[in-house]
C-alpha positions in Angstrom: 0.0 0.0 0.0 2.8 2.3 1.0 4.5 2.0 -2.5 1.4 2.4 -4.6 0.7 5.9 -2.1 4.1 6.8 -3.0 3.8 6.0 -7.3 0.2 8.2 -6.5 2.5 10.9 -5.0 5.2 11.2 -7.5 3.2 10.9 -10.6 0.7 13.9 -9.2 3.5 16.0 -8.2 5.1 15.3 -11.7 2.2 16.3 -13.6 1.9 19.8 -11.2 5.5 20.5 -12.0 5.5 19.5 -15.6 2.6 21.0 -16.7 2.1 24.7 -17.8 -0.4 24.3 -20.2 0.9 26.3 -22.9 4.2 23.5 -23.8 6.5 26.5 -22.4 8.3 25.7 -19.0 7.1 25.3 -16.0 9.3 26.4 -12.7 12.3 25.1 -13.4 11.7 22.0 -15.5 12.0 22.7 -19.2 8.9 22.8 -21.8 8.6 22.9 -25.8 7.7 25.3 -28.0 6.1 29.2 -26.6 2.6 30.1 -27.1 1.1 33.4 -27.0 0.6 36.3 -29.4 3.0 37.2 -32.3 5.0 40.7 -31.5 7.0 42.6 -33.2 10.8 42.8 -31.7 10.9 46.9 -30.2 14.0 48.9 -30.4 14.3 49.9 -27.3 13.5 47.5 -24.0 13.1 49.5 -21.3 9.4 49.3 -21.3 10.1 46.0 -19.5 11.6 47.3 -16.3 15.1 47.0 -15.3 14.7 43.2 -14.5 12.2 40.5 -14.7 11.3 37.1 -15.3 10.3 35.5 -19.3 10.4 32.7 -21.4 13.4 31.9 -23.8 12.8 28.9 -26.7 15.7 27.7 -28.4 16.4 24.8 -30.4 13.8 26.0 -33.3 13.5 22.4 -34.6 13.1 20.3 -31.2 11.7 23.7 -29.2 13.5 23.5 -25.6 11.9 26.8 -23.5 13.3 27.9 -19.9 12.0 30.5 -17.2 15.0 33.3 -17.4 15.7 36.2 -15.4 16.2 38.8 -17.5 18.4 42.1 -17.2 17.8 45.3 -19.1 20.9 47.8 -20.2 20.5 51.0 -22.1 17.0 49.4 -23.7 19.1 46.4 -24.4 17.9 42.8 -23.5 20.3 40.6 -21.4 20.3 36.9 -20.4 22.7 35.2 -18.3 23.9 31.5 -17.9 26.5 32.5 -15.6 29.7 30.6 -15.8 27.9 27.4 -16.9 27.4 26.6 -20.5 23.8 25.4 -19.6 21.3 23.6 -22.2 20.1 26.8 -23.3 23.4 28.3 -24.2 24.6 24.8 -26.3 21.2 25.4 -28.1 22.5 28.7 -29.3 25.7 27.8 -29.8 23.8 25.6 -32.7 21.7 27.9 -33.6 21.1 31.4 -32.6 17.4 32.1 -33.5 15.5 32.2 -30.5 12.0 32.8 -28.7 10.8 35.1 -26.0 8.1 35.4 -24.4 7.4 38.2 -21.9 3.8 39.1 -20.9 2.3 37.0 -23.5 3.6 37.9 -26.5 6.4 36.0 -28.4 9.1 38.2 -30.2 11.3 35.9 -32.6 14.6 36.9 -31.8 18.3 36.6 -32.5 20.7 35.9 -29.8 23.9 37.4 -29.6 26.6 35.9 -26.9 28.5 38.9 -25.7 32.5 39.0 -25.4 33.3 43.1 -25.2 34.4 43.5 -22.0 33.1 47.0 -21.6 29.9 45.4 -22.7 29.9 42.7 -19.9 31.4 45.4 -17.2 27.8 47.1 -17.6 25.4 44.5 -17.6 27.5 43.2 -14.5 27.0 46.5 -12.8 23.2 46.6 -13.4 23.3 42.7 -12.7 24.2 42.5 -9.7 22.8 45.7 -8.3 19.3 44.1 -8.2 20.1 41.4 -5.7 22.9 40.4 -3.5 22.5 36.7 -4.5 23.5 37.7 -8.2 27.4 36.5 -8.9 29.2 39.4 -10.4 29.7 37.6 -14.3 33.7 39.1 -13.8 35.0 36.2 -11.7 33.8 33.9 -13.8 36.4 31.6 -16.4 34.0 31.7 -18.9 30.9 34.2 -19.4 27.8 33.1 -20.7 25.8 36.4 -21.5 23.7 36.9 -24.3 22.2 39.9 -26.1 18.6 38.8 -27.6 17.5 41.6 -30.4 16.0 41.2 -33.7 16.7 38.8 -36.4 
């Protein structure tokens, strides 16, 4: 009886956690491709704050979406991997078209990993000034910062 409560347990939380509805992520397990409505890419980003939360696809033929924080610099959209060359980052390395969603609208995007220096000395200033659990980008071996703007 135990074992059957148990199977019950893990396949209901699986099904919370691994559900969003729409094939994009949910928390921090992985989903398919992004729904939502169609938007053209703006020039500028600061209409979405300084920081925030959205929904990056990559991998166009197999779609692969994650939940991102996001970091905004001089209307300028950031992502950051950290010093890890996560899943996300190898699907760009393979092919740079991307998807975001942010407040229900999907942009199609390009991403762009960034290697200027003064480039990554100001998105690591505004980076970690919005939380003290951030990790300054600069210590890292490796940086794994992207720019997402139109294709």
């Amino acid at each position: 009886m135990r074992s059957l409560s148990l199977l019950f347990l893990a396949a209901a939380l699986a099904a919370l956690l691994g559900c969003s509805g729409d094939g994009g992520p949910a928390g921090v397990l992985p989903g398919s491709a992004l729904a939502g409505e169609s938007a053209t890419p703006p020039g500028d980003w600061s209409f979405a704050g300084d920081a925030g939360t959205m929904q990056l696809e990559t991998h166009p033929t197999e779609p692969y979406s994650v939940n991102l924080a996001y970091t905004i610099v001089g209307g300028r959209f950031y992502v950051n991997a950290g010093g890890t060359e996560t899943q996300w980052a190898r699907n760009i390395a393979l092919d740079a078209n991307v998807r975001l969603r942010l407040d229900d609208r999907v942009y199609d995007l390009r991403a762009r990993r960034v290697d200027d220096p003064a480039e990554i000395d100001a998105f690591a200033e505004a980076w970690t000034a919005q939380s003290f659990f951030r990790r300054d980008p600069r210590g890292y071996d490796e940086v794994w910062l992207y720019e997402l703007r139109a294709r």
